[in-house]
Every structure is written in structure tokens, then in C-alpha cells.
N, C-alpha and C positions, 0 to 999 in steps of 0.2 A: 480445601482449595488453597493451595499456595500464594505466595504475593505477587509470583508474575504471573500467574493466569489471571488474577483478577485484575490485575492489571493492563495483560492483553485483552479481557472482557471489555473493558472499561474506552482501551483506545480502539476498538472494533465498534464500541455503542457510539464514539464521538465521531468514525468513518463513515456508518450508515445515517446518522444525524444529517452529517455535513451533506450527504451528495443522495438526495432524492432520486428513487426509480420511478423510469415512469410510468412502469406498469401500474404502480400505486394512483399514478396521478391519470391514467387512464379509464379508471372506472373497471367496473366489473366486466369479463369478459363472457366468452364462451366458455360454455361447461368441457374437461375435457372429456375425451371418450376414452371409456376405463378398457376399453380394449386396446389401446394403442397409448396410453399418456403412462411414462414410464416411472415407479416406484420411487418415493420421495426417500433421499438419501438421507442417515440419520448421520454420515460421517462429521466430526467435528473439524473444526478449521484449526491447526499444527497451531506453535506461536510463530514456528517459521514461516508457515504459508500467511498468516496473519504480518509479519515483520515485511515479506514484501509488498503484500497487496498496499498497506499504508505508507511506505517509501512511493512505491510508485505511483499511489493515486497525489502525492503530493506535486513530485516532482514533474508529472505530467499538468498537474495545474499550475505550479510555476513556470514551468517552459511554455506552455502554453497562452499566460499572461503576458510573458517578456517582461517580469517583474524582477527587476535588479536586487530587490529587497529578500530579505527571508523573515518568516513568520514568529513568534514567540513557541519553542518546541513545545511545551508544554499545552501549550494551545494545540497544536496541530495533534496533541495525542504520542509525540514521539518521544523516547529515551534519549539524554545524549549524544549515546553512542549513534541511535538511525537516524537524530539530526545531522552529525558527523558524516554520516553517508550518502544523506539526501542533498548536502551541500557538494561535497565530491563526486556526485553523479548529474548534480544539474550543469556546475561548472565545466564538465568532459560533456554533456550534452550540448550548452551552449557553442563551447567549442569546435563538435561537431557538425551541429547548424551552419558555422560560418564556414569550415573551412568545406564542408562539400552538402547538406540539403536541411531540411525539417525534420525529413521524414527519416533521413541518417538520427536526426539528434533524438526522434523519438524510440527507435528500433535500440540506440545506445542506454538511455532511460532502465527500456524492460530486461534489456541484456545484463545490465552491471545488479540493477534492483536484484535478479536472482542471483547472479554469483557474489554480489557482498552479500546476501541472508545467508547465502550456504555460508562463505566463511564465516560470519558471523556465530552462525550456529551448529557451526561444525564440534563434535561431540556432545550434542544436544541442547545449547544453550549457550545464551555470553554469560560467563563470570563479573563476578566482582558486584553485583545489587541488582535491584532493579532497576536504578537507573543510566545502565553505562550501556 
């Protein structure tokens, strides 16, 4: 296992930590029905697909807060470099709040979240360590 997958492991265990489901917190459900509940996916989660889910879940809880402030990155699980990002996408989201809605500033959020991971990890990965 290389150092950024465990490392993508590690800020993926601090993303499900942070933000309870609430299926969990619902209790047991229905049983499903094996004639219709569809085969559990054994696919793994990219670092890519992993680099936006945790940019976006942040920056949607800082937009969300109206918190002027940002977090300690390390805390939140992020490199650097997708602190660098999350600060550039909340600052274009706040932006877009004011000058036309919310729900602009949220739509702007998921939009940039994926196109900085792609650039980001365009040709399979960022260079330069694991933390940049």
C-alpha cells in the first residue's frame, strides 16, 4: 500500500467519523427483498473520487456555517494542496451567494470541487509528496 493510499484511507476514516448517517442512527430496518435489492458494489472509491467528496463535504459545511474562518487542514483531513482549493472554491462560492443566490453558491461548490480534482489529478495523481 503506498503512502497516499493510506493516506487517502486515513482522510476518508476522518470524513465518515465526522459526518454520521443516519441510517446508522435509525436503527435496524426492513429486511431487503433479495428479489429486487440490488448487489452490493465491491468497487473502491479513486483518490480522485475520494479528493472531491472531502473538498466538498468541507466546503459545503463552511458555506453553509457562514464561517469566515477556515479550519486547521490537517484537522479536516486535507493536503495542502486541497486546502488550497477549498479556500478557492469557498471564496468563488461566497462570491456567488452575494452577487446572485445560495443555491448559485452551492451549485458553484460541486461544479469547481470536480473540475479542480480533475485538474488536480490529471495524469493520475498530484506530484511532489503526499502533502501538496
Amino acid at each position: 500500500m503506498t503512502h497516499r493510499t493510506r493516506l487517502c484511507a486515513l482522510a476518508l476514516t476522518a470524513l465518515l467519523t465526522l459526518t454520521p448517517t443516519t441510517a446508522a442512527c435509525a436503527g435496524p430496518g426492513p429486511a431487503p427483498d433479495p428479489t429486487t435489492a440490488p448487489a452490493p458494489s465491491a468497487r473502491a472509491t479513486s483518490p480522485a473520487e475520494l479528493c472531491t467528496a472531502i473538498i466538498t463535504k468541507w466546503a459545503r459545511q463552511l458555506y453553509e456555517a457562514r464561517d469566515s474562518t477556515y479550519g486547521d487542514y490537517q484537522s479536516m483531513g486535507l493536503s495542502n494542496g486541497q486546502y488550497t482549493i477549498l479556500r478557492d472554491i469557498l471564496d468563488a462560492a461566497r462570491a456567488e451567494r452575494g452577487a446572485a443566490s445560495e443555491a448559485a453558491g452551492r451549485e458553484l461548490i460541486d461544479r469547481q470541487a470536480r473540475e479542480r480534482r480533475a485538474e488536480r489529478h490529471q495524469g493520475g495523481g498530484p506530484s511532489g509528496g503526499p502533502w501538496v
